[in-house]
N, C-alpha and C positions, 0 to 999 in steps of 0.2 A: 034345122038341126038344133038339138036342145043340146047345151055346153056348160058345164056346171066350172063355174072359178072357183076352187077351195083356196080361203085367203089361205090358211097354214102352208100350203103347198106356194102359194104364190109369193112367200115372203121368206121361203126356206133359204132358197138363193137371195144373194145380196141385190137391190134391183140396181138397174142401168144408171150413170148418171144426167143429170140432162141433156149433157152434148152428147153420149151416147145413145138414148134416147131419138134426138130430133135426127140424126145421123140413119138410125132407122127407117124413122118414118117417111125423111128424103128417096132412102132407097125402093120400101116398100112403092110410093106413089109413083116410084120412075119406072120401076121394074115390075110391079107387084109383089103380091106376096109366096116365094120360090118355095120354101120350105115349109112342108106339112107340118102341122101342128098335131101331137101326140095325145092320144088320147086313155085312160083309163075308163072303159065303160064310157059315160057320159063326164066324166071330170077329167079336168084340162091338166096335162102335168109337164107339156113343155109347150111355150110360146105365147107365153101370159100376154109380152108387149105387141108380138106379131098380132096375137088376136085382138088387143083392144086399140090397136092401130086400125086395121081391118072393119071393128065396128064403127070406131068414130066415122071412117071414109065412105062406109056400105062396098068395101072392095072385096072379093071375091077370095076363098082359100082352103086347103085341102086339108084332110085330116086322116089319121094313121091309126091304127089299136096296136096296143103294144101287146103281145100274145103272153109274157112270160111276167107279169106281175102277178103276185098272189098276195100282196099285202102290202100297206103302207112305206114297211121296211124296202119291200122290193123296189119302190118308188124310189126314197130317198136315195137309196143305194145307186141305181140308174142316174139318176139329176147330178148326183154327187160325179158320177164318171164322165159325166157329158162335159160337165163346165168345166172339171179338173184336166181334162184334153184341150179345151179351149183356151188360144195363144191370148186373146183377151184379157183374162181373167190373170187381178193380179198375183206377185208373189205371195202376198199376204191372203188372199184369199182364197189362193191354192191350198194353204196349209190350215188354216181352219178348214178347211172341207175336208182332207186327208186326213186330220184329227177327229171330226166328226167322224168320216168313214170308218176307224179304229174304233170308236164307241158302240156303233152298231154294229159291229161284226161280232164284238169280245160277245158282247150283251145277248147277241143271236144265239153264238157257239154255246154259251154257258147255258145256254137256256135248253140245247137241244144234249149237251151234255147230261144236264138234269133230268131232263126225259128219257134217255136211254139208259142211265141210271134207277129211275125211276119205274121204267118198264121188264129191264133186268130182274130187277129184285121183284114186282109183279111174276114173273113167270119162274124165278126160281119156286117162289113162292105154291104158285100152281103144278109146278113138276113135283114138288114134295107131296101135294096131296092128290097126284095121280093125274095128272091133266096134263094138256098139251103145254108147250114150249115155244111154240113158233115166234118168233121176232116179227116187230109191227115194222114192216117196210119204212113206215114211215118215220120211225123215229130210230133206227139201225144205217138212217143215210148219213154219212158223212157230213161231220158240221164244219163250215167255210173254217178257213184259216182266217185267223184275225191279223192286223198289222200288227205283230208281235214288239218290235224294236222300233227306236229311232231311223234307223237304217231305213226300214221297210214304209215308213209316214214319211220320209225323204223322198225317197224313191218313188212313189203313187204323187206328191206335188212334185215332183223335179226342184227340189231344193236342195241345200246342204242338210248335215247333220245340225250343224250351229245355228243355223236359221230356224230350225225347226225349234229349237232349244227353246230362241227367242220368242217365236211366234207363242210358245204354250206357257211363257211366262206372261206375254201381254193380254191372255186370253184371261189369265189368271187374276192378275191383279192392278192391270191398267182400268182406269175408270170408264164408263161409258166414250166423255166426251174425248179421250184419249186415244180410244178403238177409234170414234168415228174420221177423226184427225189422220191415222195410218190407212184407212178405207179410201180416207180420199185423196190421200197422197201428199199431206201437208205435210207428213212427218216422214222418216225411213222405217223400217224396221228396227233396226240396228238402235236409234236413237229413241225410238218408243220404248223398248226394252231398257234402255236405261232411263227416263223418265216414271216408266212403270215402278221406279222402286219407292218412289215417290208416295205419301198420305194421299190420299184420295182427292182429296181438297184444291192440294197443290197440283195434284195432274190436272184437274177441270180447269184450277185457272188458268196454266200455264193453254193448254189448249184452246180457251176462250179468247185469250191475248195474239192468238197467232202463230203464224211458223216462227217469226224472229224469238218468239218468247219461246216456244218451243226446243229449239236450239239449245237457246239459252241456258235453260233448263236441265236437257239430257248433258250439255258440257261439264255443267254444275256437278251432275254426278258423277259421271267419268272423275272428274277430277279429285271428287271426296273417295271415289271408288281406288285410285292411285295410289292415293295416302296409305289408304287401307293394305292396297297390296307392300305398300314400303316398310309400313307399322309391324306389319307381322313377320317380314323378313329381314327387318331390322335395320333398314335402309333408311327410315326414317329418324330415330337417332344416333344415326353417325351423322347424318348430312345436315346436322341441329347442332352437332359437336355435343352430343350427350344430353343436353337441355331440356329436352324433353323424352317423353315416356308414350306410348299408346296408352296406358292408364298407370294410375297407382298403386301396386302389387302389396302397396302395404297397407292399401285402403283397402283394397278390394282381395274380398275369401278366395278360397279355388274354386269353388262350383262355380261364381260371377266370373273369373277370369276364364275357366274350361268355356262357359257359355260365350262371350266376348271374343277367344279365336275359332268357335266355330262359324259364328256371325263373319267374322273377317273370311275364314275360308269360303264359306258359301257365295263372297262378294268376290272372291278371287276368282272363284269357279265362273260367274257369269261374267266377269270383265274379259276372262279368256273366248269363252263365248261370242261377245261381242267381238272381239278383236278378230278371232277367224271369220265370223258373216261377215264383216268389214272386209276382209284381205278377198273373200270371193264374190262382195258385190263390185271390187275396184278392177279384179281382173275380169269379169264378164263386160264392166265396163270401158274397158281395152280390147276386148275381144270385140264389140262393138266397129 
């Protein structure tokens, strides 16, 4: 049987770690290999590790066609719901997937939106000059519903609201070796999120140095992020006895000062953020 690996496809999903890995191949060699491997035509689109378990062993294993692919899209979209079902699969990589999901669906919708737009005005076009009308079935179908809100990217990962918040801020602007730190579980969510706000620089190293630095680090900001929320609600100097200032109103124009509390508010908004994924990873972990 000829079985094509497309790396793209084999690298969409985040892979196993090593103990999940060897964990497998225990199983496979005890049990064999139980569950068909999915097929697109001749390209593999679920069971990369099963299959190259399977080759390393020369053990034996079944294989499925998926009837209802029609494109790349269709692929991703399928892989995306399999793993996001799976208890496995962490918080944090539930919600990159659910996020990715929202990408191509918006991207689909709008695409088929423009075609039947497109098509519309083609036939209006041709009914003015005496010709038929008929609607191209194919582009008069119904374009998917995208993950319109936060809610709805919650809801497809089983997350909160706020988690999700966090997730698309570290997606955003936490550094590589940052992401790879929450993948693997060195960090929380919660606490990459606040790390993330971080120069780039600072993230790599604070991640290169470890969980303890990592800590460290996200504490750092929470705690400059505090300030911030007391600076702006004025908590800050009274509890100074007046002595200080969040800045100098006589140094600084109003455009600099208008810019300055929206900086503060925007850090107010994600400290709230944190603070809710905190309060609901503490009580799932009671509910444990």
């Amino acid at each position: 049987m000829h079985i094509v690996v497309n790396e793209e496809l084999k690298a969409y999903i985040d892979p196993l770690t090593p103990e999940e890995h060897e964990a497998l191949e225990r199983s496979i060699l005890a049990e064999g290999c139980r569950d068909a491997l999915v097929l697109w035509g001749d390209v593999l689109v679920d069971g990369h590790n099963r299959y190259g378990i399977c080759q390393k062993h020369g053990l034996p294993f079944q294989t499925v066609q998926h009837p209802q692919f029609k494109s790349m899209e269709d692929v991703h979209l399928w892989m995306i719901d399999q793993h996001l079902g799976r208890r496995s699969v962490s918080d944090f990589q539930r919600g990159v997937l659910a996020l990715r999901k929202r990408e191509i669906l918006s991207e689909r919708r709008a695409r088929l939106v423009a075609s039947s737009a497109t098509s519309s005005a083609d036939a209006a076009s041709t009914d003015t000059a005496g010709g038929a009308t008929q609607a191209d079935p194919a582009t008069s179908a119904a374009a998917p519903e995208p993950l319109k809100s936060r809610a709805d990217i919650a809801k497809a990962a089983r997350l909160s609201n706020s988690q999700v918040v966090l997730i698309e801020k570290i997606q955003k602007q936490a550094a590589p070796e940052l992401v790879a730190a929450v993948k693997a579980g060195t960090i929380s969510i919660n606490a990459a999120a606040a790390v993330a706000s971080l120069p780039a620089e600072e993230q790599a190293s604070a991640a290169l140095a470890g969980k303890d630095e990592l800590k460290q680090a996200a504490k750092r900001v929470r705690e400059e992020k505090r300030r911030a929320v007391a600076a702006v609600s004025g908590e800050g100097s009274e509890a100074s006895g007046g002595s200080e200032a969040p800045w100098d109103a006589g140094a600084t124009d109003a455009g600099d000062v208008g810019a300055t509390v929206q900086a503060l508010q925007r850090r107010v908004a994600e400290l709230t953020a944190e603070n809710q994924a905190l309060r609901a990873e503490v009580a799932r972990l009671q509910a444990e």
